[in-house]
C-alpha positions in Angstrom: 8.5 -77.6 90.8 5.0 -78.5 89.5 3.0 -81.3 90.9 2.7 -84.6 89.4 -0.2 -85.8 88.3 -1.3 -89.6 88.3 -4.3 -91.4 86.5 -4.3 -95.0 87.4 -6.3 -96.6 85.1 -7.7 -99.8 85.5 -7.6 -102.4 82.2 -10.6 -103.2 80.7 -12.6 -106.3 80.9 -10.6 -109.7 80.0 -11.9 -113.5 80.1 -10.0 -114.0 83.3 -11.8 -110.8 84.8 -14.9 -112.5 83.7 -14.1 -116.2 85.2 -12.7 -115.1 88.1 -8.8 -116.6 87.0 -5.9 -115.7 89.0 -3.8 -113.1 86.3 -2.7 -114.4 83.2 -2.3 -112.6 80.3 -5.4 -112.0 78.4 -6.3 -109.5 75.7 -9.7 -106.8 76.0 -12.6 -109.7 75.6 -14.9 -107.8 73.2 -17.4 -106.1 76.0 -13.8 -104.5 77.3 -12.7 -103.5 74.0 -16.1 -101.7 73.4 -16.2 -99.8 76.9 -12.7 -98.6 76.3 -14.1 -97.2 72.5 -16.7 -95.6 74.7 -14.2 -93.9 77.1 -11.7 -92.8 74.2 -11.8 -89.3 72.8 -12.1 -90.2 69.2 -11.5 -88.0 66.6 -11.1 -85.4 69.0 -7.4 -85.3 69.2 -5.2 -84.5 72.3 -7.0 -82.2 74.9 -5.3 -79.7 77.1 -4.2 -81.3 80.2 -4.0 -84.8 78.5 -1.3 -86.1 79.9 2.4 -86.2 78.6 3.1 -89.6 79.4 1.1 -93.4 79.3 2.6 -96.1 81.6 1.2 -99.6 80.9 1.4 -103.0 83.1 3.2 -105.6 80.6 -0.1 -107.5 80.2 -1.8 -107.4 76.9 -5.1 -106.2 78.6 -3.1 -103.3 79.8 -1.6 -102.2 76.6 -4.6 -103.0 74.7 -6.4 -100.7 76.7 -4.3 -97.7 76.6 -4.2 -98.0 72.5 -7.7 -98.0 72.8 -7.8 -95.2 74.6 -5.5 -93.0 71.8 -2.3 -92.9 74.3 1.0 -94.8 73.0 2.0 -96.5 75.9 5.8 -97.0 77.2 5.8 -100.5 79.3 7.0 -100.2 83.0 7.5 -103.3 84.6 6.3 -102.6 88.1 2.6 -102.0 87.1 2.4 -105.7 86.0 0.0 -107.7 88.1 0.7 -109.5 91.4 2.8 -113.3 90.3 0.2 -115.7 91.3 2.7 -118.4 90.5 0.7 -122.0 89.8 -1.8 -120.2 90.5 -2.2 -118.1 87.7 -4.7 -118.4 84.9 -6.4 -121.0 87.5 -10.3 -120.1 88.7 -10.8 -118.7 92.2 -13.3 -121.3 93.0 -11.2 -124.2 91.7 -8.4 -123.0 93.7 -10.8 -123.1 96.7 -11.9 -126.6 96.3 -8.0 -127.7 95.7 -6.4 -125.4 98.1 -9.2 -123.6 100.5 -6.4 -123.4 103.2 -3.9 -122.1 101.0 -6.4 -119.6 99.7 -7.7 -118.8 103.2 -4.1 -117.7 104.1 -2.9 -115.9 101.1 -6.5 -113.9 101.7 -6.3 -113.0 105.0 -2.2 -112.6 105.7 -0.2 -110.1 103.2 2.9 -111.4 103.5 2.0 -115.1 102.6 2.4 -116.7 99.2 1.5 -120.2 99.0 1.0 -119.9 95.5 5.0 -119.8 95.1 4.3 -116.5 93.4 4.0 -112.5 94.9 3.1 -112.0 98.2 0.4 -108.4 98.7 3.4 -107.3 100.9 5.8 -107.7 98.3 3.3 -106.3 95.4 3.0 -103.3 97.7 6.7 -102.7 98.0 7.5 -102.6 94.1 4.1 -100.8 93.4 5.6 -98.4 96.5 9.5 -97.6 95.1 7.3 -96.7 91.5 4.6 -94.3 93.3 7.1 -92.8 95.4 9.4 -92.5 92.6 6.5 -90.4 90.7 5.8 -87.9 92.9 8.1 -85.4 92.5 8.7 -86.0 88.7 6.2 -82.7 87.9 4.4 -84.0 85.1 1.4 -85.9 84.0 0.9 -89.3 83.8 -1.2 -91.8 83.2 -0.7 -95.4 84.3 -2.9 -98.0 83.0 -2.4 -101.3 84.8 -4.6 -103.8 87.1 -7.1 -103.6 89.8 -5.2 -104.9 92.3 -1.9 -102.9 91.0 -4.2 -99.7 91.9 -5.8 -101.1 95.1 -2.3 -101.5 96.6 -0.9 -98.1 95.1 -4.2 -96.3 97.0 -3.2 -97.9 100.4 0.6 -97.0 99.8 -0.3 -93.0 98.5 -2.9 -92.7 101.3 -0.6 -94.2 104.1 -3.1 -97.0 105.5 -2.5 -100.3 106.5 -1.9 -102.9 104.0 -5.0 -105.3 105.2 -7.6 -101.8 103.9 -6.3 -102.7 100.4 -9.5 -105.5 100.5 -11.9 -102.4 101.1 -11.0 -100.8 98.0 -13.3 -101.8 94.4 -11.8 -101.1 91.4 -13.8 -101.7 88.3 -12.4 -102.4 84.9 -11.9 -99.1 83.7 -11.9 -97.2 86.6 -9.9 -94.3 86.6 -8.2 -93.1 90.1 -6.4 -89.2 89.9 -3.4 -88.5 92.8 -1.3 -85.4 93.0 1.9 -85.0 94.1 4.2 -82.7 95.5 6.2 -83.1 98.4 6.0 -85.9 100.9 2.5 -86.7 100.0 0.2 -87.8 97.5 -3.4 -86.5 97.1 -6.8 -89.0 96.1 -8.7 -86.6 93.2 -12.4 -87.6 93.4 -13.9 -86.0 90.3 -17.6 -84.4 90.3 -20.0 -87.0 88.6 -21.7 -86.6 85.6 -25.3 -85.1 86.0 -27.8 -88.0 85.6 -31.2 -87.4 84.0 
């Protein structure tokens, strides 16, 4: 059987990105839409190795962002961001002012969700059943979905604890490449482009 092979990409830019907002469901902001124009293969048409199937979050951003990017994407569910609850669509630092113990809490314990919405824990576990449901499948894919989605996903491929998923910066855009085959996944670091 032939590996898998997984790009997680990260959505482009939104308002809420921007602002700092808990989630929500916003659509590319402009400077989002342009940098995924600038990432997309226009007018070359479908490259060998491109892959053979787009995964997208639910959120607009998400699907936005893989059209975009030329690939017709196929909604999966358990891409869609962490449920911030009444939290969602609500500024980090207002929520600080409000809540700074409830933010303190849901910041430094996984499990805690005093928004009423996902805990990290429970993010990790559905993000966890989809990765390890992908590994053996022997195709390529690419997943576009959210930062945090793909900061979880790293922890669960790479077997580290949960708390590490903090250590982990993913940029709007970002792309993150695992392989699988087996028990285990694989992190891909490409070469970087030459700079002059």
């Amino acid at each position: 059987m032939s590996a898998t092979s997984l790009r997680l990409v990260a959505h482009g830019h939104t308002a809420a990105l921007r602002q700092a907002r808990f989630g929500g469901n916003d659509s590319l902001d402009e400077g989002g839409r342009r940098a995924a124009l600038a990432q997309s293969p226009a007018g070359a048409g479908r490259r060998e190795g491109d892959p053979v199937a787009c995964l997208s979050s639910p959120a607009a951003a998400a699907v936005e962002t893989a059209e975009v990017l030329g690939l017709a994407p196929t909604i999966e569910a358990a891409l869609a961001d962490c449920d911030y609850g009444d939290w969602s669509g609500r500024p980090l630092a207002e929520i600080a002012a409000e809540r700074p113990d409830a933010l303190r809490e849901w910041l430094s314990t996984p499990d805690a969700a005093p928004h009423g919405g996902e805990s990290i824990v429970a993010v990790r576990q559905r993000v966890g059943r989809w990765l390890d449901a992908q590994r053996d499948v022997g195709r390529r894919v690419t997943a576009v979905t959210h930062p945090l989605v793909i900061r979880v996903a790293l922890v669960h491929a790479l077997d580290l604890p949960l708390a590490t998923y903090r250590q982990f910066d993913v940029a709007p855009l970002a792309i993150v490449r695992l392989t699988g085959q087996g028990p285990r996944w694989r992190l891909r670091l490409d070469a970087a482009p030459a700079y002059g």
